[in-house]
Structures are given as structure tokens and as C-alpha cells.
MARGU-201381 format. One record per atom (N, C-alpha, C, O, CB): y, z, x. Coordinates in steps of 0.2 Angstrom, whole numbers, plus 5000, padded with zeros to 4 digits. Each point is the difference from the previous one (the first is absolute). Glycine has a CB too. Layout:
// MARGU-201381
YZX/...
// end
This chain:
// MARGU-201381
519447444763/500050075002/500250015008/499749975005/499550064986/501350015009/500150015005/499750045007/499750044997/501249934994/498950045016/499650035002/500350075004/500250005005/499149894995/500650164995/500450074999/499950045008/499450035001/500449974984/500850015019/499850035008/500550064999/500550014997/499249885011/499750164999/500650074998/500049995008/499649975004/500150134983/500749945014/500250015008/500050055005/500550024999/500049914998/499150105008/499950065001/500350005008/499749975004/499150054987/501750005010/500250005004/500750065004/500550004997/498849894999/500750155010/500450035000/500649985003/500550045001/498750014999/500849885000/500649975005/500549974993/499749954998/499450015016/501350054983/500749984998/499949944999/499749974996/500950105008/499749915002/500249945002/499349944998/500049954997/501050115013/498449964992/499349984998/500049994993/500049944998/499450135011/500649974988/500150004994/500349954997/499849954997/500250155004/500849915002/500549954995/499949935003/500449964998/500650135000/498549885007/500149955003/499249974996/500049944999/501050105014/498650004985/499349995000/500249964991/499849944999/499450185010/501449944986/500049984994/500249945000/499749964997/500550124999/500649925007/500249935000/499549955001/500049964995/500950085010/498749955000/499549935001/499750004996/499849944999/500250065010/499650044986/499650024993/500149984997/499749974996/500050095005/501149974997/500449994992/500249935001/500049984994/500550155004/499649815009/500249955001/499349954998/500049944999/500950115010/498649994989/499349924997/500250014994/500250044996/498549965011/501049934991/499950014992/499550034997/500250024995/500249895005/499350105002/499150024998/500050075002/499550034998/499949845005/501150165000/499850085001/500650044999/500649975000/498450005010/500850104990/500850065001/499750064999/499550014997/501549934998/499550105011/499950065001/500350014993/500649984998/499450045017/499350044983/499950064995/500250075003/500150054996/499049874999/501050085010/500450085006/499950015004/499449985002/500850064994/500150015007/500050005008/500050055001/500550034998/499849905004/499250115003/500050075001/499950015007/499649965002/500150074987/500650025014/500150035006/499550035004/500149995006/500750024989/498850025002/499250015002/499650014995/500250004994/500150055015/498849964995/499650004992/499850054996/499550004996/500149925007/501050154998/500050044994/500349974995/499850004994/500150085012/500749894996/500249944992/499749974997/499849994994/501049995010/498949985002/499749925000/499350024993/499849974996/500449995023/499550104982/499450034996/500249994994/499649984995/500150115012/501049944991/500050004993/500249974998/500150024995/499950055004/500449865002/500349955001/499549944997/500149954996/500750105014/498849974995/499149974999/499849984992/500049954996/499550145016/500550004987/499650014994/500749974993/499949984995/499150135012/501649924996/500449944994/500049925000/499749974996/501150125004/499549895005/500049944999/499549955001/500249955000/500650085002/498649974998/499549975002/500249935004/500349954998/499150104991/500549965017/500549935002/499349995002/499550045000/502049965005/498549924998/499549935001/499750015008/499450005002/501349914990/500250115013/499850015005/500250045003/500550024998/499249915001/500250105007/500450065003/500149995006/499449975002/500250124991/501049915013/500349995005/499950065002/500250054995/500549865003/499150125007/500050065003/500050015008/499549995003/499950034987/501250005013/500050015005/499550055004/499850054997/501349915000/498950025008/499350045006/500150075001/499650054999/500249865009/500850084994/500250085003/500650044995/500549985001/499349985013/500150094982/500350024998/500050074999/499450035001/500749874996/500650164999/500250045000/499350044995/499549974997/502049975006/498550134996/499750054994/499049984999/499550034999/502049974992/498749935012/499150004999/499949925005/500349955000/499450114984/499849975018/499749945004/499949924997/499750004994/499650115012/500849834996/500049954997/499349984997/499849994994/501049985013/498950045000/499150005000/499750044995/499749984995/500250025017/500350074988/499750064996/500249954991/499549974997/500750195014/500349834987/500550004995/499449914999/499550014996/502250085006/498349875001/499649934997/499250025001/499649964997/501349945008/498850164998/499350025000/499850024992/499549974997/500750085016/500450014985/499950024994/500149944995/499549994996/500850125007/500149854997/500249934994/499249965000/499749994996/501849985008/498450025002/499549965000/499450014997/499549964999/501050005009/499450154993/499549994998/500250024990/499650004996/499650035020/501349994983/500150044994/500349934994/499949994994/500450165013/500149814998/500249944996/500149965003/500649984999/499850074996/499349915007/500049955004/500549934998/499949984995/498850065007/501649945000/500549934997/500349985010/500050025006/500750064977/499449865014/500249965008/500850045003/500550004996/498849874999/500550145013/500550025002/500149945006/499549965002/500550184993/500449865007/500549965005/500450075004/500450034997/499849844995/499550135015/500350055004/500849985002/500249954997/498650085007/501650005002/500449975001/500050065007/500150065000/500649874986/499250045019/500049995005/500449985006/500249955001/499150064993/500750065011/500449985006/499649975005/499550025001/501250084997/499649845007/499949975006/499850075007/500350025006/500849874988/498450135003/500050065005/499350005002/499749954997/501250134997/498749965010/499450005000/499850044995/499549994996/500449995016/500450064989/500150084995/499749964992/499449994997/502150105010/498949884993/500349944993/499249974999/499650014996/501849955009/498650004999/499749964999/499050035001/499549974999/501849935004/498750174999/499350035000/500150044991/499650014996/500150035022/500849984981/500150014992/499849964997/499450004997/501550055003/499349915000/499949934995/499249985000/499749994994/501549965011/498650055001/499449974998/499650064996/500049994994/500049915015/499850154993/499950054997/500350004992/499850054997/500250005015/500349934987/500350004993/499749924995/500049984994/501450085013/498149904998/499849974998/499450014997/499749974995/501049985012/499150094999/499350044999/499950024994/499549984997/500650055013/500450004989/500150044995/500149964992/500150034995/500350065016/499749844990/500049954993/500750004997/500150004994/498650055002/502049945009/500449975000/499949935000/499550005004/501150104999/499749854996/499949964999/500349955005/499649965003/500350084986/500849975013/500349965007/500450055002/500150054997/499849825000/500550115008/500750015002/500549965002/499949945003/499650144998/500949954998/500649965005/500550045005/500050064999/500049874991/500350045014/500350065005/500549994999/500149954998/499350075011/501250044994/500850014999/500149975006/499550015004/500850114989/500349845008/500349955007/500150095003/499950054997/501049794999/499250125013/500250055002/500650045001/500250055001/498949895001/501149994997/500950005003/500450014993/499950054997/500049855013/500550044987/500450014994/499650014995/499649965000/501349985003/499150114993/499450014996/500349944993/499749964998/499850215007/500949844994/500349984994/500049914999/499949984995/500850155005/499649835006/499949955001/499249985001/499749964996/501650055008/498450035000/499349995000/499650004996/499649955001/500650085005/499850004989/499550004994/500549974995/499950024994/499350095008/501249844998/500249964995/499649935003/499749964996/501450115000/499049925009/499649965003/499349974999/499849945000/500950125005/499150004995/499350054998/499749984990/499450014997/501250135015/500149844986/499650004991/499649964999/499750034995/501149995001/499149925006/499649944998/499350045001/499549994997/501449905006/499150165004/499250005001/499850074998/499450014999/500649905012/500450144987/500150064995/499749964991/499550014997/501850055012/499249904990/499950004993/499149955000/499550024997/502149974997/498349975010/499349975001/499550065000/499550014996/500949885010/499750165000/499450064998/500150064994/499650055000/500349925013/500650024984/499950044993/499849954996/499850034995/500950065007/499349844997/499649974995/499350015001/499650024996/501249905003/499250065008/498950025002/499950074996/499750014995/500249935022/500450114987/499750064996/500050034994/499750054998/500349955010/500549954989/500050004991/499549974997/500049994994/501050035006/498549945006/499549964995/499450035006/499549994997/501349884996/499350165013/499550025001/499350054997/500250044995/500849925012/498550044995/499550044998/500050075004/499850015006/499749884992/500650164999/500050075002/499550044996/499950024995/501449975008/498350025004/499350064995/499950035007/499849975005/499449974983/501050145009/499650015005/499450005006/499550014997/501250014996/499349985012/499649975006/499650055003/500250045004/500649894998/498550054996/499550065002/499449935003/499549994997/500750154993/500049825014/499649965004/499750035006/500150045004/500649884991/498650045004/499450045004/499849925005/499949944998/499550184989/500549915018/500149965007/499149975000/499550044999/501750055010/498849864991/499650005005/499349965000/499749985005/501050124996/498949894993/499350014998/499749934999/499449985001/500750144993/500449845005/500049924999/499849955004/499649965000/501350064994/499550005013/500049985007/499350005003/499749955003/501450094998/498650024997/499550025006/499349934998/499849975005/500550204997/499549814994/499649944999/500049955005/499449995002/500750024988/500449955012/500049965005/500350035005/500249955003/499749974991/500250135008/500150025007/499649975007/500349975004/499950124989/499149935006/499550015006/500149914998/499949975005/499250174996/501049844995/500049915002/500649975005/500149954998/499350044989/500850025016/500750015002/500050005007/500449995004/500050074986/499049955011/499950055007/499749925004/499550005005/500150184990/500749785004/500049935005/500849985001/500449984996/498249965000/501450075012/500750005003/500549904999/500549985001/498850145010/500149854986/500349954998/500349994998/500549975002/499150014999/500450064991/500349994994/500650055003/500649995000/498449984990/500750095013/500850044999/500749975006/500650015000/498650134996/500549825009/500749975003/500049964998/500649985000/499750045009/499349914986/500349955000/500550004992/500649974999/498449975011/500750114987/500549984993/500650075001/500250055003/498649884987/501350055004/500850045000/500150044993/499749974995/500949945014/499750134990/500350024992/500850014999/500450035003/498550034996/501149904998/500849984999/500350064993/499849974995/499949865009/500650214995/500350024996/500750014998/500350025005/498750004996/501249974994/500550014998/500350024992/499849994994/499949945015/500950124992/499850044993/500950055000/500450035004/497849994998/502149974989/500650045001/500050064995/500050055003/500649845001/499550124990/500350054998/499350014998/499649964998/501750035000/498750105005/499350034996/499649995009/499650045002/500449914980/500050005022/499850005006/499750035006/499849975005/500749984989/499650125006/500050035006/499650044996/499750045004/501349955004/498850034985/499450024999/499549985001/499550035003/500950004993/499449895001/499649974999/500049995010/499550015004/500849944979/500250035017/499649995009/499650055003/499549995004/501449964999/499350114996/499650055002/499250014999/499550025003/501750024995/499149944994/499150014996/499749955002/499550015002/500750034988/500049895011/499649935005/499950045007/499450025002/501449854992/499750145011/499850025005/499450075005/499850025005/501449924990/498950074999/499750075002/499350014998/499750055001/501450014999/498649864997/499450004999/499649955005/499449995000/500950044988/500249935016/499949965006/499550045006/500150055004/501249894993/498050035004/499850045007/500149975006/500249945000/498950104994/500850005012/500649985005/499849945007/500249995006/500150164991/499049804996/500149955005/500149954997/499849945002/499650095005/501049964987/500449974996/500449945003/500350015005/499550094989/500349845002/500349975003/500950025002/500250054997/498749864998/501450045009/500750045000/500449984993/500049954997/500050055017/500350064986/500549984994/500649995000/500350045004/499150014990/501049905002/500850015003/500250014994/499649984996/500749945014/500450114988/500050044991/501049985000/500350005005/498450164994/501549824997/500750004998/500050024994/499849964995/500549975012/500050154993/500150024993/500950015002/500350025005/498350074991/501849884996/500650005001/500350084999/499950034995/500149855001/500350145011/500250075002/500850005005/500349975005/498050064994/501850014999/500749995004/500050015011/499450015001/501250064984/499849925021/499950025005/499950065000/500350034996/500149885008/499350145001/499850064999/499350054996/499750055002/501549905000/499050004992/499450034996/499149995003/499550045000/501449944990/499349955011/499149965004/500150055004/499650054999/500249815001/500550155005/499450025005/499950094998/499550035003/501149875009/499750154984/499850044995/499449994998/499450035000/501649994999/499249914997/499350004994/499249995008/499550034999/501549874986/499150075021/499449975003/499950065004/499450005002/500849894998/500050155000/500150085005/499350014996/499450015002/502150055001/498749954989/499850044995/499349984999/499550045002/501549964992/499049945004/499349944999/499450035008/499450014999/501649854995/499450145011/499649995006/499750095001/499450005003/501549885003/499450174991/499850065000/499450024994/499650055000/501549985004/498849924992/499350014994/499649945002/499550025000/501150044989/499449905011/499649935001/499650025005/500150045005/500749884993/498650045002/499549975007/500549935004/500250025006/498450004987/501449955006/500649965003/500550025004/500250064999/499749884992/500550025014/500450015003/500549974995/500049944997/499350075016/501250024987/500649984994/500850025006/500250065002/499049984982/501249895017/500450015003/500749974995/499949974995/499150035017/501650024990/500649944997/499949935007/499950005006/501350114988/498949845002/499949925007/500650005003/500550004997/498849894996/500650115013/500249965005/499949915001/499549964999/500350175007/500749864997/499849925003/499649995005/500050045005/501149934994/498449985000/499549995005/499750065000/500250045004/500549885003/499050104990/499350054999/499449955000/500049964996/500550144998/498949935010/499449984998/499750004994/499750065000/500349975009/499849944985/499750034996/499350025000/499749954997/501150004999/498750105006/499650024998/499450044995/500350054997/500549915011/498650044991/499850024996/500250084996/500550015001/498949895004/500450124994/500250084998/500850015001/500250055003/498550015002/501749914993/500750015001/500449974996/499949944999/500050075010/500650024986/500549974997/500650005003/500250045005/499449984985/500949925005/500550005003/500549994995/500049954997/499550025014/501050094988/500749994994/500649975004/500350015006/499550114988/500349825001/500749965001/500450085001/499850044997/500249814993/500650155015/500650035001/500549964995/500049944999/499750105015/500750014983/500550004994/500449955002/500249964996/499750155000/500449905010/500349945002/500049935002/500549975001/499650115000/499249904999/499649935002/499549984997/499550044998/500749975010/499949944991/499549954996/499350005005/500149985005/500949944989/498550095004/499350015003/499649945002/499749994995/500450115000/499749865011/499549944999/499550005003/499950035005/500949924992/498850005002/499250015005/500149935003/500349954998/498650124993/500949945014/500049955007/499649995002/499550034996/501349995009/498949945001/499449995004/500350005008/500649985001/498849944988/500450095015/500049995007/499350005002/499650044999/501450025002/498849875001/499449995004/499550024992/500049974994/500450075022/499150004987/499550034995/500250054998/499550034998/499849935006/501350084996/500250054996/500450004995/500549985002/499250075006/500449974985/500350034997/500450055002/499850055004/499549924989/501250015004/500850045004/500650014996/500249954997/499650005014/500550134987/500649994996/500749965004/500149995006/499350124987/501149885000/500449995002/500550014994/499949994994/499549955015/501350084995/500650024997/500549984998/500449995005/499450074999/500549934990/500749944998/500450044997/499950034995/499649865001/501250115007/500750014996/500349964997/500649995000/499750085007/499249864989/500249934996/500450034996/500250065002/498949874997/501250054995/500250044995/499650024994/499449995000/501549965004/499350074992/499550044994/499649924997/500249945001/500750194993/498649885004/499449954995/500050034995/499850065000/499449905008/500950024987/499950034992/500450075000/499750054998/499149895000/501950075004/500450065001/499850065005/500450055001/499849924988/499250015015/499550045003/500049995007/499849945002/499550064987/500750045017/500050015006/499650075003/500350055003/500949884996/498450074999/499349975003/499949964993/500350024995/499050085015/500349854990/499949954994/499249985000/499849975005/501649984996/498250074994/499250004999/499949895003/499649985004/500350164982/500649835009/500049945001/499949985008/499449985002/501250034987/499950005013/500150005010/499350005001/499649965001/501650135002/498649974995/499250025006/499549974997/499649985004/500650145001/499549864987/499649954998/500149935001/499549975000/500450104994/500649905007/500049945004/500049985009/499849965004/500750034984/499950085013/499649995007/499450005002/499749975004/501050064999/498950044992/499250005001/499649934996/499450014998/500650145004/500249794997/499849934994/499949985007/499549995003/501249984982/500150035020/499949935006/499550045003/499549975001/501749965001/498850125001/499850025007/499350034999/499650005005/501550045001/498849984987/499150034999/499749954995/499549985000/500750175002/500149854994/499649944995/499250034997/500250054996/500449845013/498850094990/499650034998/499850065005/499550024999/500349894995/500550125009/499850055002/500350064998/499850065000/499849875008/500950044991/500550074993/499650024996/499749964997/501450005002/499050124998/500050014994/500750044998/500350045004/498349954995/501549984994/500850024998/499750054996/499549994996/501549905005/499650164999/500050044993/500850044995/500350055001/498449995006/501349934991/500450014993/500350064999/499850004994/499749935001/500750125005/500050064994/500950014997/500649985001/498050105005/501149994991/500550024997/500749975001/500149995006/499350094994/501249904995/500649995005/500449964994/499749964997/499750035019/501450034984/500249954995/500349935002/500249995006/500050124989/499949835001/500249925002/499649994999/499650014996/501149985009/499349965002/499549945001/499749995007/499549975001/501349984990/499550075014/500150005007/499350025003/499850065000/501649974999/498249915004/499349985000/499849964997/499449985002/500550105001/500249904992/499649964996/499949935001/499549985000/500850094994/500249885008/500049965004/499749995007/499749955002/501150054991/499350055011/499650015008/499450014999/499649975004/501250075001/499150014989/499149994998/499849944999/499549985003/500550124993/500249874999/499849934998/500049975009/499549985003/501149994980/499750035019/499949955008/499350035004/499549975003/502150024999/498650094997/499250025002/499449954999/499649985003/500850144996/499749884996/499349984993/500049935004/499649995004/500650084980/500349885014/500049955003/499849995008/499749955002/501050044988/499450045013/499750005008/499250025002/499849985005/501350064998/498450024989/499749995002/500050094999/499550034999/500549845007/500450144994/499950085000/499750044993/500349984994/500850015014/498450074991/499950024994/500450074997/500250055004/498849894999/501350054990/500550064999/499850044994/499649984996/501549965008/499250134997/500050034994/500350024999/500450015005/499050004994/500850024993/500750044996/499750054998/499450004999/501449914997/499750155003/499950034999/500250014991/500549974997/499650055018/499450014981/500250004993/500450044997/500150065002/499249904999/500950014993/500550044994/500050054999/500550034997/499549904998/499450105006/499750054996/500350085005/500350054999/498449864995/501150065013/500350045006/500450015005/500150045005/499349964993/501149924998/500750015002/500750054999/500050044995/499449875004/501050095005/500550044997/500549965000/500550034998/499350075006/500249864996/500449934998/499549925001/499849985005/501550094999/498649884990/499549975001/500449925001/499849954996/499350144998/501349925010/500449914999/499749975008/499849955000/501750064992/498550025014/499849975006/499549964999/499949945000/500550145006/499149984992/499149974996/500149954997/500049945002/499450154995/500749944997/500249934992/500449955004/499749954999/500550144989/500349895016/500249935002/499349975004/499749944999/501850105001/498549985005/499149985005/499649984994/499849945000/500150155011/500049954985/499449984995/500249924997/499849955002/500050194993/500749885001/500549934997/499949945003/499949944997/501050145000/499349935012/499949945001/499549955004/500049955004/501050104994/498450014999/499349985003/499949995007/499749965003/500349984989/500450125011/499850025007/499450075001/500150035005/501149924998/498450074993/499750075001/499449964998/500149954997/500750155000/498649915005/499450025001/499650054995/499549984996/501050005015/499750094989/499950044998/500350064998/500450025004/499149935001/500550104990/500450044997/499850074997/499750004995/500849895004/499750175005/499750054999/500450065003/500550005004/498449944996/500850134996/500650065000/499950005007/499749965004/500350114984/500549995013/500250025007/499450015002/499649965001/501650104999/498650005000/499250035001/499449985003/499650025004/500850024987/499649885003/499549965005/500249955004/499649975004/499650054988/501349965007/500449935006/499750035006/499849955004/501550024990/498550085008/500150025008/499149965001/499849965004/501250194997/498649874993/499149995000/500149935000/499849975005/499450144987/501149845003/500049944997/500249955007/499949955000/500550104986/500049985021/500349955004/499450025007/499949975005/501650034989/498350065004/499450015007/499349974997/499550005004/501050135000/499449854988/499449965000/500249955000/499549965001/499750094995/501349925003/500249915001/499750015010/499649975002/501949984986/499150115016/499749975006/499350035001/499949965005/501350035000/498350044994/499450014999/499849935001/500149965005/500050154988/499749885000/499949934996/500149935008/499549975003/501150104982/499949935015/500349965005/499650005006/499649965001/501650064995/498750035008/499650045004/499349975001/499849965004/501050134992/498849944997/499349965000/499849924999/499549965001/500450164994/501049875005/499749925000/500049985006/499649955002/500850024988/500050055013/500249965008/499250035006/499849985004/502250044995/497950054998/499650005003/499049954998/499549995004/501650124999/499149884990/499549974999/500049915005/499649985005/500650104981/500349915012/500349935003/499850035009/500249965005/501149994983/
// end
């Protein structure tokens, strides 16, 4: 069976260039294509398609308003389709918010050469969200965490260990919901979620306006301190250093690791050499594989990890491969990951000060 896509877009050319690359897999084809989502509505309710492509900004009805109503009246995986804009890329996440599944962005330049370009990683994110988990999202912040909080409150544990995360499709929720249960003398965190340039520092703007944490996009050579995160930039691969006695980021234009630039891999094996047990890694949402190997190096250096589970995934292969290759520790929905990594450092905590 094939995986049945409709296409919601005002742009023509978008259109004819999105089918082509769709109608070009074996495994998928555009069921139709409409101009905006007054078509898109009833188009909906005939064809039943698997997945829906829907551009941000469009003509007769708002993108946002038009996936608000779907998601809450009919919920099915969408894939946005997104401009290189700020405009663009504050849509988007907002569209994530809102229980779209991923996106992808229109090149800037030749649109047409561009997004042929663009097929391999188009047709990979309409496979994820034809197998992704879509229900609506009434998640409640917060209540898991507070148990080991007040344990936390020795400056040992929060400079010397670290939290390493890493996370792709479905990820900027699940970061959000990890993040925003963090209290603000927490150890530092460094995060590579696979996101295009432009969008991280959007997405860290965002994070850093709801959070107790300081949430920035990484620069090279930053301090890492406690109460602070830090998002790989879309453009570089993200890693943890040492200078003297401090943890310190740092910034690679290598080439991609597992198709991926920022690459989860990259920054779990730099935090295996440079932090070793004093890492903790965490897993979540995200399609492939990319981390799972770096986690296993964590594990092996010393470091403790957790995944995020099946149940509260929106795609469950990043997890499930870490799991697979006996690099995780621990495994638990979004919700409590945030409680589950503040009583390991808790925990950790009462021992050093026992000792």
C-alpha cells in the first residue's frame, strides 16, 4: 500500500515540483493538490490521504488557523512546507506547537532545481509522518520534576556534570516539555535537535521566553554553565570541550554525520571524550538512528542515559536504535524524563556528599 499524500499549496510551481518528487518513490503518490484549504477541506474528507503537505502562508485562510482546526477536528500527520524566513521559520514552529509533525523549507534561490535536490529528505519526512504518532496535545508541564529539586541545590553536582541531549523529528516539542521542567540551577545543557540554519536560533529565542533556564543558539567557545542551555546552530555540528577546568562549547562545519549537520552523534561522542561520567545523555523523539552509537560511547566512558519512550514518541527510531544497542540506562515518557534525570543527579548528589 501505497502512502496516499495530498498537497496544500498556493504556489504552482510548489505543487508541480512537490508531485514530481512524491509521484518519483515507490511507496508513495500524490492523491491531489489544492491551492488553499478551502479545497484542501474537502479534498480531506474525499480522499482520505495518509499525509498532508501544507504550506505556512497561504491565500482564503490562515495556515495556522486551517491545521488548528484539523488537528483538533481531524487530526492526521502534516508536514509543513516552509520559507527560509524568520517570518517562516516563527510559523513553523508554531505549527509544531500546534501537532504538525515536521517541516521542510522552499530553497531560496531556484525553487525548482532546489527542491529536486531536496527529494531524498522530503520523501524521508513524509515516511516519518506516515508512521508517525498524532493525538492531539494537551500536555501539562511540570509536577514530576519538583521531587528532586531542593536536592540539587549543591553547586557540585550542577557545574561539574552536564546534560547532553539530543533529538529529531517530533523534537522541539519534546524539548520544550524536557526543558521547561528544568530549575534554574540545573546542570548545563547542550541539545542538538536536527533543524535547518535559521530555525535554532527561532527555536532558542522561544525556549528562553518560557523556561527557568537561560536558553541560547551556541556560539564557539561559550562557557558552559549551570542554569543554561545551548542549541547546536543549523549550520554546525555542536561539541563539548574542556579548557583548563571549564566546559566549553564548540563549532564544526565537518561535513554531515548520518546525513545530519548539526548531527546528535558529533556531540555524544564529544561529550564520551571530554565528560565521561559526568554526562548525562538523553535520547528522544527523532527519526533513524543518529545518536545511538555516540550514546553507546557515552555509556562506555562512564556516562548515565535515558530514552525517551514509544508510547510518547512522534517518531520512535532515534530511542528504539540507542535502546537496540544497549546504550540507555533508562526509558520513560516525555513528561517524566525531566523528574527521572534530576533524581539520578539528586541521587548522585547525596552520594558525593555522603563520601
Amino acid at each position: 500500500m501505497k502512502t496516499k499524500v495530498l498537497i496544500v499549496d498556493d504556489s504552482a510551481l510548489i505543487r508541480s515540483v512537490m508531485s514530481e518528487i512524491i509521484n518519483g518513490q515507490s511507496d508513495m503518490e500524490v492523491v491531489g493538490v489544492a491551492p488553499d484549504p478551502l479545497v484542501a477541506r474537502e479534498m480531506i474528507k474525499r480522499l482520505n490521504p495518509d499525509v498532508l503537505t501544507l504550506d505556512v502562508e497561504m491565500p482564503k485562510m490562515d495556515g495556522l488557523d486551517f491545521l488548528e482546526k484539523l488537528m483538533r477536528l481531524r487530526p492526521m500527520p502534516v508536514v509543513m512546507v516552509s520559507s527560509l524566513t524568520e517570518r517562516g521559520s516563527e510559523i513553523t514552529l508554531r505549527a509544531l506547537e500546534l501537532g504538525a509533525v515536521d517541516f521542510v523549507t522552499k530553497p531560496k534561490l531556484s525553487i525548482q532545481a532546489g527542491m529536486r535536490e531536496y527529494a531524498e529528505i522530503i520523501a524521508d519526512k513524509i515516511r516519518a509522518a506516515a508512521r508517525a504518532r498524532v493525538k492531539p496535545r494537551q500536555v501539562t508541564h511540570g509536577e514530576t520534576a519538583t521531587a528532586s529539586l531542593s536536592a540539587l541545590r549543591n553547586p557540585l553536582i550542577s557545574s561539574e556534570k552536564l546534560i547532553i541531549v539530543g533529538a529529531s523529528t517530533g523534537g522541539t516539542e519534546a524539548i520544550k516539555e524536557f526543558l521547561i521542567q528544568m530549575p534554574s540551577d540545573c546542570p548545563g545543557i547542550l541539545i542538538t535537535q536536527h533543524m535547518p540554519e535559521g530555525f535554532t536560533r527561532s527555536f532558542a529565542k522561544r525556549l528562553d521566553g518560557i523556561c527557568k533556564i537561560s536558553v541560547k543558539e551556541a556560539e564557539s567557545g561559550e562557557r558552559i554553565l549551570p542554569g543554561h542551555a545551548f542549541i547546536a546552530p543549523g549550520h554546525s555540528h555542536l561539541l563539548l570541550t574542556r579548557s583548563g577546568a571549564n566546559y566549553m562549547t564548540q563549532l564544526d562545519q565537518g561535513p554531515p554525520v548520518n546525513r545530519h549537520r548539526p548531527s546528535v552523534d558529533v556531540l555524544f561522542n564529544s561529550a564520551a571524550a571530554c565528560a565521561g561520567k559526568n554526562a548525562v545523555g538523553v535520547i528522544l523523539t527523532g527519526m533513524g538512528k543518529d545518536g545511538a552509537q555516540g550514546m553507546l560511547e557515552m555509556k562506555k566512558a562512564g556516562a548515565y542515559n535515558f530514552a525517551q519512550d514509544e508510547a510518547t514518541c512522534v517518531v520512535f527510531g532515534m530511542p528504539r536504535e540507542a535502546i537496540a544497542v544497549g546504550a540507555t540506562h533508562e526509558v520513560g515518557g516525555i513528561t517524566q524524563l525531566p523528574g527521572m534525570v534530576l533524581g539520578y543527579l539528586a541521587a548522585q548528589g547525596s552520594r558525593a556528599l555522603r563520601v
